[in-house]
N, C-alpha and C positions, 0 to 999 in steps of 0.2 A: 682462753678459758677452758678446764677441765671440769669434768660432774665428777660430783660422788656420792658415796651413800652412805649419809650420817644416821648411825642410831643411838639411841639415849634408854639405857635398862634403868630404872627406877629398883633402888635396892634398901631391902627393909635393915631393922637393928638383927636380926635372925639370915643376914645374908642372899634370900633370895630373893627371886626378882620377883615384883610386885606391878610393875607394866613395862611398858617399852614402845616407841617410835620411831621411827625411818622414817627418813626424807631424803630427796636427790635435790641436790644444793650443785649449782656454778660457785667454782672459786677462780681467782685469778692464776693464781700458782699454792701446788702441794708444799713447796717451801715455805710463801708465807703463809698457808692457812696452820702449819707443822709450826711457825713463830708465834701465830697467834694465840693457838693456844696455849703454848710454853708459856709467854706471856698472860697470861688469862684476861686477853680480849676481849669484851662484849662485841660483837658485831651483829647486826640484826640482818637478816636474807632472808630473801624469797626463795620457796619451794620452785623444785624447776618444773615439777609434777605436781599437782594437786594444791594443795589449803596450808602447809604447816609450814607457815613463814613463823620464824622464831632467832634466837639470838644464835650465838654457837656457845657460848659459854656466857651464866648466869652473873649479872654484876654480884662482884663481893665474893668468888668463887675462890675455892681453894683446890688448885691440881697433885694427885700423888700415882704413884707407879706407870708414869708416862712412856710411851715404848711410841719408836715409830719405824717403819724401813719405808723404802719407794711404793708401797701401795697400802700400806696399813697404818692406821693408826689406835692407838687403846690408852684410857687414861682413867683413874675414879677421880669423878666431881663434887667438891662438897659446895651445895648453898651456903647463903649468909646464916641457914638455920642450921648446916652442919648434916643435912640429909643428902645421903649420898646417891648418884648415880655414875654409871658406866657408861663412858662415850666408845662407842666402834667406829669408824672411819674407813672406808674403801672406797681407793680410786677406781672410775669406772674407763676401761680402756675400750 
């Protein structure tokens, strides 16, 4: 199991960001959590710190501008309603 630190920017029709959350998440492997969300996966996890157990990507999601190398990852997220947010991803070594 590796940690990382998922964060989620909440972004308006005017492009800035209007909130934003981190959480340190266990995954099994950078590879597949890097498949799941190509795939746009719902998977629900537990915060490895604190309260913010949440999914990694919203059912019904739609993924654009996906980038990944060995410790980073960045994607925009649209819901089912089409409101978008910014996923960050850093592996914690």
């Amino acid at each position: 199991m590796i940690k990382v630190i998922e964060t989620n920017l909440s972004i308006d029709d005017d492009n800035n960001i209007k909130d934003h959350q981190s959480r340190i998440i266990e995954i099994e492997s950078w590879e597949n959590y890097i498949d799941e969300i190509k795939e746009t996966k719902t998977v629900v996890r537990k915060a490895y710190v604190g309260s913010m157990d949440g999914t990694t990507i919203p059912k019904e999601a739609k993924i654009e501008n996906f980038t990944h190398d060995d410790f980073h990852l960045s994607c925009d997220v649209y819901n089912y309603l089409g409101c978008k947010s910014k996923k960050l991803v850093y592996v914690i070594k």
